[in-house]
C-alpha positions, 0 to 999 in steps of 0.5 A, a space after each residue: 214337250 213333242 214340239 222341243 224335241 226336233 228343235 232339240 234335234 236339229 241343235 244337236 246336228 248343228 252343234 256336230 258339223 260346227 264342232 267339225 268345222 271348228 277343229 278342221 278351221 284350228 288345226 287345218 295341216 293335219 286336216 290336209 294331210 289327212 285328206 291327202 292320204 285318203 285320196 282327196 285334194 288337200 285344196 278342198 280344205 276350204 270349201 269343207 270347212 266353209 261348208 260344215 261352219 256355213 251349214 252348221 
């Protein structure tokens, strides 16, 4: 049972940045806008959502 619970781990962090992914990839404007508002470059939209799907 020790030797599943670190696979069981690293599958919940997985499953947390796909699903954040996920949600930036379905609804990408209000993403945008939202990182507009805190300051950050809406381009950078792309590189995060590759990044959270690609390290997920």
């Amino acid at each position: 049972m020790k030797k599943y619970i670190p696979l069981l781990g690293r599958i919940c962090l997985c499953a947390i940045f796909i699903k954040a992914g996920i949600d930036k990839l379905l609804n990408p404007t209000y993403t945008q806008q939202l990182m507009e508002s805190k300051g950050v470059p809406g381009i950078l939209i792309i590189p995060t959502i590759i990044i959270l799907l690609g390290g997920g």
